[in-house]
CHARMM internal coordinates of N, CA and C (Angstrom, degrees):
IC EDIT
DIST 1 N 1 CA 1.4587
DIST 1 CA 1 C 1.5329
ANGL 1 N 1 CA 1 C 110.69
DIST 1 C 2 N 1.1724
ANGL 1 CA 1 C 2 N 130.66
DIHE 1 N 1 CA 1 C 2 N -53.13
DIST 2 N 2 CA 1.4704
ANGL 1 C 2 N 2 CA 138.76
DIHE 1 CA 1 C 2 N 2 CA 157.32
DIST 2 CA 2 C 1.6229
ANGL 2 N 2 CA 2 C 107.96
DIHE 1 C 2 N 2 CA 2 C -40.59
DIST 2 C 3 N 1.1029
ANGL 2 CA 2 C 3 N 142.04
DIHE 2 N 2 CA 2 C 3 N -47.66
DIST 3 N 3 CA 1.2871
ANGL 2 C 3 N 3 CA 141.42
DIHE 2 CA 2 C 3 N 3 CA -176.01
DIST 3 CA 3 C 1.2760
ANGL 3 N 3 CA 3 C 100.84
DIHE 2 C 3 N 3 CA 3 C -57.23
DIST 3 C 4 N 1.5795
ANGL 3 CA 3 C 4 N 127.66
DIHE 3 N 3 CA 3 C 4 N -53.05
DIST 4 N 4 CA 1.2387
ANGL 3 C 4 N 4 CA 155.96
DIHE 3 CA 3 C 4 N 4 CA -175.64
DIST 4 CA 4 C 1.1608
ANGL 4 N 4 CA 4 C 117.36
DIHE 3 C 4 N 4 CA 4 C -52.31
DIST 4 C 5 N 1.3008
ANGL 4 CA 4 C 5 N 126.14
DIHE 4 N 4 CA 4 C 5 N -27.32
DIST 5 N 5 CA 1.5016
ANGL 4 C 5 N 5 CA 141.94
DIHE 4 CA 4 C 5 N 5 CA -159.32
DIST 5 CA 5 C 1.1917
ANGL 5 N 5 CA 5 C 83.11
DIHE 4 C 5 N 5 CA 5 C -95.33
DIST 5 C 6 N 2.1078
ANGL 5 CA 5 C 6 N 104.92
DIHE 5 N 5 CA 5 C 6 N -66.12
DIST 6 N 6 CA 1.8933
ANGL 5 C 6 N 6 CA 109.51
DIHE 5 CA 5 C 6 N 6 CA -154.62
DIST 6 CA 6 C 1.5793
ANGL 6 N 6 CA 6 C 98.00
DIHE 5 C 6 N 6 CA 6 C -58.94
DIST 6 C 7 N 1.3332
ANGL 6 CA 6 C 7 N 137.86
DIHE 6 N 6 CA 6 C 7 N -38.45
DIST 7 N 7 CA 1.7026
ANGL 6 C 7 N 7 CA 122.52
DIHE 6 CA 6 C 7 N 7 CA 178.39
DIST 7 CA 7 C 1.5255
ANGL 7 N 7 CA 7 C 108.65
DIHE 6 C 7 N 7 CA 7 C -64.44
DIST 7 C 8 N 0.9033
ANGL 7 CA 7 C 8 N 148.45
DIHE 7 N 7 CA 7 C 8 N -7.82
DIST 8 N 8 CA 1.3148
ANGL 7 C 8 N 8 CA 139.82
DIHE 7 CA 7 C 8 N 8 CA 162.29
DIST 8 CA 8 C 1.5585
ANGL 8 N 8 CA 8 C 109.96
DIHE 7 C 8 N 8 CA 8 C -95.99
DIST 8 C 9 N 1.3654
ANGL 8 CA 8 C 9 N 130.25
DIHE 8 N 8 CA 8 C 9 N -44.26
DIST 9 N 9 CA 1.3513
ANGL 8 C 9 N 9 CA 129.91
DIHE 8 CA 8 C 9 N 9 CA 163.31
DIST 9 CA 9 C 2.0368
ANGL 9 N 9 CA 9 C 89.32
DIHE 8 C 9 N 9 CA 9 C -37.53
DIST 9 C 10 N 0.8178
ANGL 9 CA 9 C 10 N 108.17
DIHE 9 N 9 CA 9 C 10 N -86.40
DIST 10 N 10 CA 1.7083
ANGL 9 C 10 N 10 CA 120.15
DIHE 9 CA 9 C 10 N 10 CA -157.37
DIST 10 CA 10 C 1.4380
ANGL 10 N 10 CA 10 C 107.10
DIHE 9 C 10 N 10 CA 10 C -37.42
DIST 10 C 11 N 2.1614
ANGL 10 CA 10 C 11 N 115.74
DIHE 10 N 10 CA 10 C 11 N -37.94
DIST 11 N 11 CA 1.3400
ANGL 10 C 11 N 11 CA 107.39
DIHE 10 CA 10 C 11 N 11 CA -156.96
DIST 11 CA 11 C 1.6657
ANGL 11 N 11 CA 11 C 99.00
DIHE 10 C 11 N 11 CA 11 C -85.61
DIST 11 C 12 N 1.6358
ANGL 11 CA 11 C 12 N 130.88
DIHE 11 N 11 CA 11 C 12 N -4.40
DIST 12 N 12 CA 1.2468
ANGL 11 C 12 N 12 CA 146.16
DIHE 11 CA 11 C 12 N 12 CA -130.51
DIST 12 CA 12 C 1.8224
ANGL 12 N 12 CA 12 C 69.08
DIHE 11 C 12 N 12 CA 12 C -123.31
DIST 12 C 13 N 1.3226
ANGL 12 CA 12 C 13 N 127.97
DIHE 12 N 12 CA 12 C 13 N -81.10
DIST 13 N 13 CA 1.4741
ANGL 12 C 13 N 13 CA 121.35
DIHE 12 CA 12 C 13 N 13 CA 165.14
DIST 13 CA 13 C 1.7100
ANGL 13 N 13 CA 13 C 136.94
DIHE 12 C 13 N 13 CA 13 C 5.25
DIST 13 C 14 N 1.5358
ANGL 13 CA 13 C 14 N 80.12
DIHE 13 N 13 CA 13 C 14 N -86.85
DIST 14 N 14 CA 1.2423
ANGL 13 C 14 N 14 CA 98.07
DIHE 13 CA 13 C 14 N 14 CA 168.58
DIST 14 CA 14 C 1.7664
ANGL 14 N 14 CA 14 C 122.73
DIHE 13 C 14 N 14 CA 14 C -71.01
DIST 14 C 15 N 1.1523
ANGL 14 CA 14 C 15 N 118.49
DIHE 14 N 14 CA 14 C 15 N 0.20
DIST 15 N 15 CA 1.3065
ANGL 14 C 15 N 15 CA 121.32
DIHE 14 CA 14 C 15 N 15 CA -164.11
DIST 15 CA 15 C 1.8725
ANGL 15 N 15 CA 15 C 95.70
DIHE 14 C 15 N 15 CA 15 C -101.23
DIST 15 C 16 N 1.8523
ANGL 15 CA 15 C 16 N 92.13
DIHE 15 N 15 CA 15 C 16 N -43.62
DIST 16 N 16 CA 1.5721
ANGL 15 C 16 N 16 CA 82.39
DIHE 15 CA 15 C 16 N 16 CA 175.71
DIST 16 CA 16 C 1.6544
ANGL 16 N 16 CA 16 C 120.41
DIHE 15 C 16 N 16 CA 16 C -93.42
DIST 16 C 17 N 1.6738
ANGL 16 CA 16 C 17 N 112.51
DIHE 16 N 16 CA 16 C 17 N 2.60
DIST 17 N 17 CA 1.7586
ANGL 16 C 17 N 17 CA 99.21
DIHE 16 CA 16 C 17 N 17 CA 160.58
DIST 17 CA 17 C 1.4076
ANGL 17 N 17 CA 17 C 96.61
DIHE 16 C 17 N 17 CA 17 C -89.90
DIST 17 C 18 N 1.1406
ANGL 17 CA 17 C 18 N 162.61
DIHE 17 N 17 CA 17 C 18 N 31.62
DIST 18 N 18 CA 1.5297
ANGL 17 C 18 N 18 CA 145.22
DIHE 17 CA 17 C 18 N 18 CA 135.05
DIST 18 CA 18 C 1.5288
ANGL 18 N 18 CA 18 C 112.31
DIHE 17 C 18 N 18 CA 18 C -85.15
DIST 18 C 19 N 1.5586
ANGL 18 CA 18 C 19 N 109.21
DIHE 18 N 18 CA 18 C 19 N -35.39
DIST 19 N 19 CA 1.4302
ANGL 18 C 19 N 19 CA 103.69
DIHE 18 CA 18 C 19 N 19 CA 164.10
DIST 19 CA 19 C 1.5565
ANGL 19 N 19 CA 19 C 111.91
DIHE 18 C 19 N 19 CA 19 C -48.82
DIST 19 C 20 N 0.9783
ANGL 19 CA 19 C 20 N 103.61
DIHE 19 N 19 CA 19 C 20 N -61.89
DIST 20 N 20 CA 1.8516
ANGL 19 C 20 N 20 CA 114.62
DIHE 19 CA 19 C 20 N 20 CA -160.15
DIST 20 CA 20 C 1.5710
ANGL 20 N 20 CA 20 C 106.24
DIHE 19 C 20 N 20 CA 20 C -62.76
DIST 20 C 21 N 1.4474
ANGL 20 CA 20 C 21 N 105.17
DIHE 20 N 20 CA 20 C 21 N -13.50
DIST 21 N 21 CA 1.7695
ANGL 20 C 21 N 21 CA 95.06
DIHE 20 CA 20 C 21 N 21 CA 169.38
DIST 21 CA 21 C 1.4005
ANGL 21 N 21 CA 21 C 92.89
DIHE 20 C 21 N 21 CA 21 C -109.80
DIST 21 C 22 N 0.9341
ANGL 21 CA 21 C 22 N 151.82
DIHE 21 N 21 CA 21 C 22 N -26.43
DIST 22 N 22 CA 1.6216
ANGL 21 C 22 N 22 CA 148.35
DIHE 21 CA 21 C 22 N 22 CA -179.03
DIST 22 CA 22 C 1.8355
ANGL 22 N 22 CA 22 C 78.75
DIHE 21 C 22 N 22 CA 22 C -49.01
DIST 22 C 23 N 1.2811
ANGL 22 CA 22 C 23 N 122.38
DIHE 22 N 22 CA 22 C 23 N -115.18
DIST 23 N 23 CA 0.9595
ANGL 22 C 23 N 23 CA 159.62
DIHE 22 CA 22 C 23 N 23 CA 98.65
DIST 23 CA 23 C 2.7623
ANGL 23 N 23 CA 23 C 85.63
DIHE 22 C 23 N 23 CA 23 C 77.26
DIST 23 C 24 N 1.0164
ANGL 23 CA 23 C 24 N 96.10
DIHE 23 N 23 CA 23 C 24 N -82.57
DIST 24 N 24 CA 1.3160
ANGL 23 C 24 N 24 CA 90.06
DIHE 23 CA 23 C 24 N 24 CA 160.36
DIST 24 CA 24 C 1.5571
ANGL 24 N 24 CA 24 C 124.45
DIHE 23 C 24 N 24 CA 24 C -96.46
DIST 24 C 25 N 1.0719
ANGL 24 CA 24 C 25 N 115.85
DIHE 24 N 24 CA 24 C 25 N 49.97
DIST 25 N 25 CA 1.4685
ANGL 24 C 25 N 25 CA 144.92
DIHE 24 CA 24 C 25 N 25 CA 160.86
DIST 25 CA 25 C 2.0343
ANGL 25 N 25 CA 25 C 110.49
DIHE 24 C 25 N 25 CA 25 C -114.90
DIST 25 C 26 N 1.1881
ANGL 25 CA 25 C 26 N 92.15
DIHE 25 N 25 CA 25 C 26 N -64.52
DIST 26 N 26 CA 1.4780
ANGL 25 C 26 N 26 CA 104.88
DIHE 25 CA 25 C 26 N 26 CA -174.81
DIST 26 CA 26 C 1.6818
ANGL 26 N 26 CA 26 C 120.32
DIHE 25 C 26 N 26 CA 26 C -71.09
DIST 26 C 27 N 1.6072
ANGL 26 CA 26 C 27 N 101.41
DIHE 26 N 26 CA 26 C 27 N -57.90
DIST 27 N 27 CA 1.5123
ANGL 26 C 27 N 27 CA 94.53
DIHE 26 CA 26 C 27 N 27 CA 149.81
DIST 27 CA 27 C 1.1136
ANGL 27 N 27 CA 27 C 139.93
DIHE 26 C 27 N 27 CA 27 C -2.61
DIST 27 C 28 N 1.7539
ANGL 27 CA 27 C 28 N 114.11
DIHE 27 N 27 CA 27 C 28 N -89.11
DIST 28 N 28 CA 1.7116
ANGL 27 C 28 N 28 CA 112.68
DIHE 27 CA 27 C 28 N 28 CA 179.51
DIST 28 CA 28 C 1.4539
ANGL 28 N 28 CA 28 C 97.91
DIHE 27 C 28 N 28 CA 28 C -69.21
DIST 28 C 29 N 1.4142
ANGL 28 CA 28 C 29 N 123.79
DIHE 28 N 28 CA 28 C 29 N -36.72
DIST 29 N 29 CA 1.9826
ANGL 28 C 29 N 29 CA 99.31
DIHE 28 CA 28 C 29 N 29 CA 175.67
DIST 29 CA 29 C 1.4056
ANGL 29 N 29 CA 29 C 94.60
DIHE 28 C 29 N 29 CA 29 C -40.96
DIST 29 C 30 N 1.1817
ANGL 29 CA 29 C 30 N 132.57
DIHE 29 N 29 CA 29 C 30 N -93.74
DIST 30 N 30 CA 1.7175
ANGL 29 C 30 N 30 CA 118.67
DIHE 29 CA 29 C 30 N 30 CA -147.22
DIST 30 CA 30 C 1.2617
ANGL 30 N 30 CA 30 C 124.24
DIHE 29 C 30 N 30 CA 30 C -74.80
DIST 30 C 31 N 1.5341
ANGL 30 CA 30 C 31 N 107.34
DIHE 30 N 30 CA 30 C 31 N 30.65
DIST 31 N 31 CA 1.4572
ANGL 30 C 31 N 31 CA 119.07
DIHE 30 CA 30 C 31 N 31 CA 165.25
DIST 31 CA 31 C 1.3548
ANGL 31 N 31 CA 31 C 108.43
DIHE 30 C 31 N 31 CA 31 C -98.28
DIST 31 C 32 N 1.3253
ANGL 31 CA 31 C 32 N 96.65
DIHE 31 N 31 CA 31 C 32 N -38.73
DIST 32 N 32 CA 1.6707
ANGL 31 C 32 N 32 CA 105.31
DIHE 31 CA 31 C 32 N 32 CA -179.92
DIST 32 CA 32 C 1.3114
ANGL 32 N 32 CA 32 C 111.01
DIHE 31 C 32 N 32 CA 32 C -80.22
DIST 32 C 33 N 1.5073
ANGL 32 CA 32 C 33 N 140.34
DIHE 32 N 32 CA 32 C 33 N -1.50
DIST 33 N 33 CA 1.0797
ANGL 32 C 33 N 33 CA 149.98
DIHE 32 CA 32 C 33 N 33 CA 161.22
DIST 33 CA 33 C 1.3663
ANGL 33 N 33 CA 33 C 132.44
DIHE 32 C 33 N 33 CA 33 C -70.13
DIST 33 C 34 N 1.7716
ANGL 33 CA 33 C 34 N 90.72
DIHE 33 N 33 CA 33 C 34 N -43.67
DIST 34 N 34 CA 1.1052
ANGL 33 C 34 N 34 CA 95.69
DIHE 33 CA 33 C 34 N 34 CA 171.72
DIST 34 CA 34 C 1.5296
ANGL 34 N 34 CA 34 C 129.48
DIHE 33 C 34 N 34 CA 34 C -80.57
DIST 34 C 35 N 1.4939
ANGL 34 CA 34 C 35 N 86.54
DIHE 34 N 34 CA 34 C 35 N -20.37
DIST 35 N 35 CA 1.8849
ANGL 34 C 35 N 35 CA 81.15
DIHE 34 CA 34 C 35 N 35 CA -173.13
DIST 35 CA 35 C 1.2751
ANGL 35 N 35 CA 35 C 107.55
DIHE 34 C 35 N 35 CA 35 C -95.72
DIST 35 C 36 N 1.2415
ANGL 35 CA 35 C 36 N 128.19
DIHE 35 N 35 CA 35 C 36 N 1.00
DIST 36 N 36 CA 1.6444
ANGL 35 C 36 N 36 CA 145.88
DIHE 35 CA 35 C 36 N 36 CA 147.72
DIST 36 CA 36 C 1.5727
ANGL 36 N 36 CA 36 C 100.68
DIHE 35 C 36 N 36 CA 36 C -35.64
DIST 36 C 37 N 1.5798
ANGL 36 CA 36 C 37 N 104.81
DIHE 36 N 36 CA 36 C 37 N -77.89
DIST 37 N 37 CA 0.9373
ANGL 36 C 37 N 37 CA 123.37
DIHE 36 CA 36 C 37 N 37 CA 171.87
DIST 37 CA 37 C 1.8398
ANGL 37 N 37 CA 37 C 130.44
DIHE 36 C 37 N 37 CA 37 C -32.74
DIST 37 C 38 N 1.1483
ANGL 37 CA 37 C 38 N 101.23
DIHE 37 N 37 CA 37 C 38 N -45.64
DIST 38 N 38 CA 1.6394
ANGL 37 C 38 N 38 CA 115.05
DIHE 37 CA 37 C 38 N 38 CA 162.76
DIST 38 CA 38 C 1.1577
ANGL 38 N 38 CA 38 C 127.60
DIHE 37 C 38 N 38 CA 38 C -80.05
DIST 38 C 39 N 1.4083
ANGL 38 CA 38 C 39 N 130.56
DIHE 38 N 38 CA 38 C 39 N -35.06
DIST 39 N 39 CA 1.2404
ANGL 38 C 39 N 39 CA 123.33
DIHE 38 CA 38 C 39 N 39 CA 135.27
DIST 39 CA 39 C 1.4414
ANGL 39 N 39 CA 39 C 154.94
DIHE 38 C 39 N 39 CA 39 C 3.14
DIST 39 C 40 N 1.7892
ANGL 39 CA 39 C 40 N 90.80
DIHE 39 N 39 CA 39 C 40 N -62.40
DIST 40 N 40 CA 1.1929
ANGL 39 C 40 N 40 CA 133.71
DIHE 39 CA 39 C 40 N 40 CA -152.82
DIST 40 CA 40 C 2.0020
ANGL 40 N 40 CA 40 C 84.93
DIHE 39 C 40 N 40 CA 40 C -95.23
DIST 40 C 41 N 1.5223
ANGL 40 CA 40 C 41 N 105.14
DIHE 40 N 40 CA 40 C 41 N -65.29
DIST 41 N 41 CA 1.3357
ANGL 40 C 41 N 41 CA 85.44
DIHE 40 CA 40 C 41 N 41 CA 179.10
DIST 41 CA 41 C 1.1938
ANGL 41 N 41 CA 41 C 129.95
DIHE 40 C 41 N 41 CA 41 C -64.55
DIST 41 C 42 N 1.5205
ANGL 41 CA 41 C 42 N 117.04
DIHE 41 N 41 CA 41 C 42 N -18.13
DIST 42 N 42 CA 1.6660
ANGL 41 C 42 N 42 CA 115.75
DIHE 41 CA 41 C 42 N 42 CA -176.16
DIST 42 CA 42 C 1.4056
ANGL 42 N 42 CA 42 C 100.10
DIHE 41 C 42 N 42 CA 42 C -67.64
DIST 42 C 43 N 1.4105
ANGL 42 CA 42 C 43 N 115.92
DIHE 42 N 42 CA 42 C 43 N -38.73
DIST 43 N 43 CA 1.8224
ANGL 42 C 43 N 43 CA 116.46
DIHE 42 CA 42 C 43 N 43 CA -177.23
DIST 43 CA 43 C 1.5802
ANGL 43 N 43 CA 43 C 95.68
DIHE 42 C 43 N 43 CA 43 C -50.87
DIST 43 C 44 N 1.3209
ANGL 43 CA 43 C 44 N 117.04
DIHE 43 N 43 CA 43 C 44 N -62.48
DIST 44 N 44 CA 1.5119
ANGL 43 C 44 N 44 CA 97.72
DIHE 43 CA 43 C 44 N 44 CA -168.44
DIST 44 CA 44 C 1.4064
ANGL 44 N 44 CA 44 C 138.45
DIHE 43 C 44 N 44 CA 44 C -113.60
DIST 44 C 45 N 1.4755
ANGL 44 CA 44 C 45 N 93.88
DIHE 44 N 44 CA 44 C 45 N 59.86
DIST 45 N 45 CA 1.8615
ANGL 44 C 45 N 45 CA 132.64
DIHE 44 CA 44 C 45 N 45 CA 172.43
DIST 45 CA 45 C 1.2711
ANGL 45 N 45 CA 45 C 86.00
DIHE 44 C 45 N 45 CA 45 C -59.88
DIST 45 C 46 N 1.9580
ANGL 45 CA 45 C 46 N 96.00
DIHE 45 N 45 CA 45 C 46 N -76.24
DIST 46 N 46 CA 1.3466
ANGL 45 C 46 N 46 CA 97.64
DIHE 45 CA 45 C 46 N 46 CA -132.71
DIST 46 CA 46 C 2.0416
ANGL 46 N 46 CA 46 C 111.90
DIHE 45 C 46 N 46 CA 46 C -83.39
DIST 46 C 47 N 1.7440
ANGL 46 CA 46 C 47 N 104.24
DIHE 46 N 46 CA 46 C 47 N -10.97
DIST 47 N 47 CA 1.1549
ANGL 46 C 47 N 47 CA 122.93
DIHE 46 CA 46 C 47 N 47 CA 166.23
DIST 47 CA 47 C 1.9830
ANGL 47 N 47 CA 47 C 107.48
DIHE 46 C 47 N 47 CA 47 C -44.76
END
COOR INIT
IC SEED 1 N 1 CA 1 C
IC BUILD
């Protein structure tokens, strides 16, 4: 039963350090997307 616990302790672990780099990986991508994105329309306001 203890063995049982620590594989779910570990898979609950590991499940949330892949979140937390998923997660600040992807983030600034769609930060940087977005303001790509805004950019892009302010360039062509005045076009």
């Amino acid at each position: 039963m203890k063995f049982l616990g620590f594989l779910i302790f570990v898979f609950v672990f590991l499940m949330a350090f892949w979140a937390i780099i998923f997660l600040a990986s992807v983030i600034p991508y769609f930060i940087f997307v977005w303001a790509k994105e805004g950019k892009l329309e302010k360039d062509q306001i005045p076009a």
